[in-house]
C-alpha positions in Angstrom: 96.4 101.1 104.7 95.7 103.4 107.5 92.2 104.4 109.0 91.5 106.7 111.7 94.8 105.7 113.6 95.0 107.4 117.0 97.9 107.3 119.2 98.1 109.6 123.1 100.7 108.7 125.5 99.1 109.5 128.2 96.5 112.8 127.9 99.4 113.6 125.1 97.6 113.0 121.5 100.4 112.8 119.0 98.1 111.0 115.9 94.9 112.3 115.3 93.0 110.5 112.9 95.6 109.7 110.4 94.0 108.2 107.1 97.0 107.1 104.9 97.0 103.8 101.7 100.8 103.0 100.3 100.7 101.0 97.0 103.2 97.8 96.5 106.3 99.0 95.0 105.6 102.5 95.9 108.1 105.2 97.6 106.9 107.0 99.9 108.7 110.1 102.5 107.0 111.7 105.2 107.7 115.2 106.1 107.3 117.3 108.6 108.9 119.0 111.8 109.6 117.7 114.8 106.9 116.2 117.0 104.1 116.3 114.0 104.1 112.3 114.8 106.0 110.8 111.9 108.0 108.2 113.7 105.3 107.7 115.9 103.5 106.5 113.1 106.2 104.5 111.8 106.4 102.6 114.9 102.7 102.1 115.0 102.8 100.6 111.6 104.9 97.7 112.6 103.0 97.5 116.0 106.1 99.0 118.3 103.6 101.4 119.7 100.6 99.9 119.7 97.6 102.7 118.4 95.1 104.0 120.3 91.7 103.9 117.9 91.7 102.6 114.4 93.4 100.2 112.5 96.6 99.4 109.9 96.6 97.1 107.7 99.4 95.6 105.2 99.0 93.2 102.6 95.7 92.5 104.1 96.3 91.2 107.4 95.6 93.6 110.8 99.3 94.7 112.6 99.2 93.5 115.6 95.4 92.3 116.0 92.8 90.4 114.6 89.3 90.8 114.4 87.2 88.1 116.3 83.7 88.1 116.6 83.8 91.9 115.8 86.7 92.8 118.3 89.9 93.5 117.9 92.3 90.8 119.8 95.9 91.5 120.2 98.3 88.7 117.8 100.7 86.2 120.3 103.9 87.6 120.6 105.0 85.0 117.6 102.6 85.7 115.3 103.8 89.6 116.0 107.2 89.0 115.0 106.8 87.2 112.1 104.8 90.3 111.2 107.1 92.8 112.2 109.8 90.5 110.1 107.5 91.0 107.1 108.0 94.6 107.6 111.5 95.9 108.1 112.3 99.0 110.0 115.6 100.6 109.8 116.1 103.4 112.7 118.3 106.8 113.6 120.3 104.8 115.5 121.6 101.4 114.3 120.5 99.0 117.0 123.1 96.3 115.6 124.4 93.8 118.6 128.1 96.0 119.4 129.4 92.1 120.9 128.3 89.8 117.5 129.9 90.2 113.8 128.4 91.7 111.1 127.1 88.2 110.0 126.1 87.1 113.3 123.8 90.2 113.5 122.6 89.7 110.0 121.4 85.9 110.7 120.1 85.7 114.2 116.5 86.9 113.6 116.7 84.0 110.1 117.2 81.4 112.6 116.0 82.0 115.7 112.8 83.8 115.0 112.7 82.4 111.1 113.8 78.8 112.3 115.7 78.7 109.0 118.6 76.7 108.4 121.6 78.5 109.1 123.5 77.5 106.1 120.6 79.2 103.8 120.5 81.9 106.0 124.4 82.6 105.9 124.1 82.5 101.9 121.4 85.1 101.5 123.1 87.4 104.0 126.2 87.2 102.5 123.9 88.5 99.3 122.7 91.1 101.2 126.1 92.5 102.3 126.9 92.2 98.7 123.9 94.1 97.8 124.7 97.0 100.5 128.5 97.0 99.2 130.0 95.4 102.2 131.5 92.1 101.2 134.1 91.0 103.3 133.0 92.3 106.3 130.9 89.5 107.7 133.0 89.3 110.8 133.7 92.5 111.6 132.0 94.3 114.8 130.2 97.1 114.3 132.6 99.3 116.5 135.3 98.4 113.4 133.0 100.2 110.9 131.5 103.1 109.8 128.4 105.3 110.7 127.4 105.0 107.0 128.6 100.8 107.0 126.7 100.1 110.2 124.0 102.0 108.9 124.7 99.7 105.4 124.5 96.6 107.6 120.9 97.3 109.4 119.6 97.5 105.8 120.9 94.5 105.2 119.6 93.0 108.2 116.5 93.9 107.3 116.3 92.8 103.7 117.9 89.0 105.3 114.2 89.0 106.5 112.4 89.5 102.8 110.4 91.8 103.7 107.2 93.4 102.1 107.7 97.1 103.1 110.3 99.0 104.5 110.2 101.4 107.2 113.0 104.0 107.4 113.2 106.7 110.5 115.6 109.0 109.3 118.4 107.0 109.0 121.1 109.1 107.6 120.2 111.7 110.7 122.7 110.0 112.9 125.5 110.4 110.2 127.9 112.4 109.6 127.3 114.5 106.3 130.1 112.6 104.1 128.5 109.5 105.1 125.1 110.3 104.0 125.5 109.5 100.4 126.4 105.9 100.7 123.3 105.1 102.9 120.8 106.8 100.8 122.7 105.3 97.3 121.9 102.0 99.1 118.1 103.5 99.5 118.1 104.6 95.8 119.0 101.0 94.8 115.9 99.3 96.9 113.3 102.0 95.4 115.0 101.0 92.0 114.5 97.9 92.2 110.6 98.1 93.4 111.4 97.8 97.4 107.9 99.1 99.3 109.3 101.6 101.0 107.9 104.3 104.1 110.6 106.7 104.4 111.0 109.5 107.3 113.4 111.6 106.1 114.6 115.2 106.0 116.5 114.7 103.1 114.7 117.2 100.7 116.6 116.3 98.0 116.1 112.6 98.2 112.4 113.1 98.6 112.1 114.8 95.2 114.2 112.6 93.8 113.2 109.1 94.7 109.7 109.1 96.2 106.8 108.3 94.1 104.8 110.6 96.6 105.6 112.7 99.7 103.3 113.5 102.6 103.4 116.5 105.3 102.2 115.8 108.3 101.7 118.9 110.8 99.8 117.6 114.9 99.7 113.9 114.3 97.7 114.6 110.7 98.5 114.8 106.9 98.5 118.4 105.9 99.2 117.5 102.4 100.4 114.7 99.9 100.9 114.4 96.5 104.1 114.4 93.6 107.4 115.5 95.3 107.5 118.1 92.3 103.7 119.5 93.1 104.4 119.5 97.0 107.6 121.1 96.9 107.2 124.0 94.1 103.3 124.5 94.6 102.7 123.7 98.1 98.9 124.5 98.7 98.8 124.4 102.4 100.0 127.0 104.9 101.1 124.6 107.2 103.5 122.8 104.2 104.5 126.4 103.3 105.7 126.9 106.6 107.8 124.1 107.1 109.7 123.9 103.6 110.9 127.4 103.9 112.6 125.9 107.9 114.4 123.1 105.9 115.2 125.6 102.3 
């Protein structure tokens, strides 16, 4: 649940206000061109940026603050983490460690963050891989594979940490178009099987197909939300309009 968030770098505002509730199990894509603060938001969600007014809150607890004594106090660095683990974000860029195997980058944040056992934490990696359709390459680099496998790999990663919600920033937009399908099969899967998910995505297709509800966003604001059908084929506001007929 979002209320009133504000986010300015700077005299730059790029959120305005946002008000925004995603439901457990729900799929959700946000639309919108360049710069109408969509990743921004993202990041705020999961406290990478932290937000200028307002508040977000998932599964009932505050990102990145809690309330004392009617303030707002920023969380320890720990406490943070083990938030930001309970909300996986997958990004345009992989971000996988280019010097550790595929394994080593699916367990270190299980261990060292989780203080799980590293046996456990192997085993339900290994799942994951399995999961993604990458079996057997637990000790391969990253360099060895695939835009569309590394890609496959930071979902896994992210899943090792069971999360609660997923955060995607366009993450087939560093692909190459016959790798594009694999990554957003893998995405098709997780909504299947009830994954929380908070896509950015200009995939138009896969936003019709597999969101439970899409929402345009136009000067860090939503324009418009509602049933990927009803959004796309009756779009009510100019500003939606507008940007569907860019991406048609």
């Amino acid at each position: 649940s979002a209320r009133g968030v504000h986010k300015h770098f700077g005299s730059t505002p790029v959120l305005n206000g946002l008000d925004l509730d995603v439901h457990a199990g729900e799929v959700v894509c946000l639309l919108g061109s360049s710069g109408s603060g969509k990743t921004t938001f993202l990041r705020c969600v999961n406290h990478l940026e932290r937000i200028s007014a307002g508040r977000i809150v998932v599964d009932g607890e505050i990102v990145g603050y809690r309330e004392r004594r009617g303030y707002l106090v920023e969380r320890s660095e720990k406490e943070i983490a083990k938030q930001r683990a309970s909300m996986a974000m997958v990004f345009q860029q992989f971000n996988l460690f280019p010097h550790r195997t595929v394994m080593q980058n699916l367990i270190e944040a299980p261990v060292l963050i989780g203080r799980e056992d590293r046996a456990s934490a192997t085993e339900r990696a290994a799942a994951m891989l399995a999961r993604v359709g990458l079996s057997g390459k637990e000790r391969a680099y990253p360099g060895q594979l695939s835009g569309g496998q590394q890609q496959r790999v930071a979902i896994a990663r992210a899943l090792t940490s069971k999360p609660k919600l997923m955060l995607f920033d366009e993450p087939t937009s560093a692909l190459d178009p016959e790798l594009v399908g694999e990554v957003l099969d893998v995405m098709r899967g997780l909504a299947g099987d009830g994954m929380t998910m908070v896509v950015v995505t200009h995939e138009m297709g896969f936003a019709r197909d597999v969101a439970d509800r899409v929402v345009v966003m136009d000067g860090g604001v939503i324009v418009e939300q509602g049933p990927p059908n009803a959004v796309f084929d009756d779009p009510q506001h100019a500003r939606t309009r507008a940007f569907l007929r860019k991406v048609a």
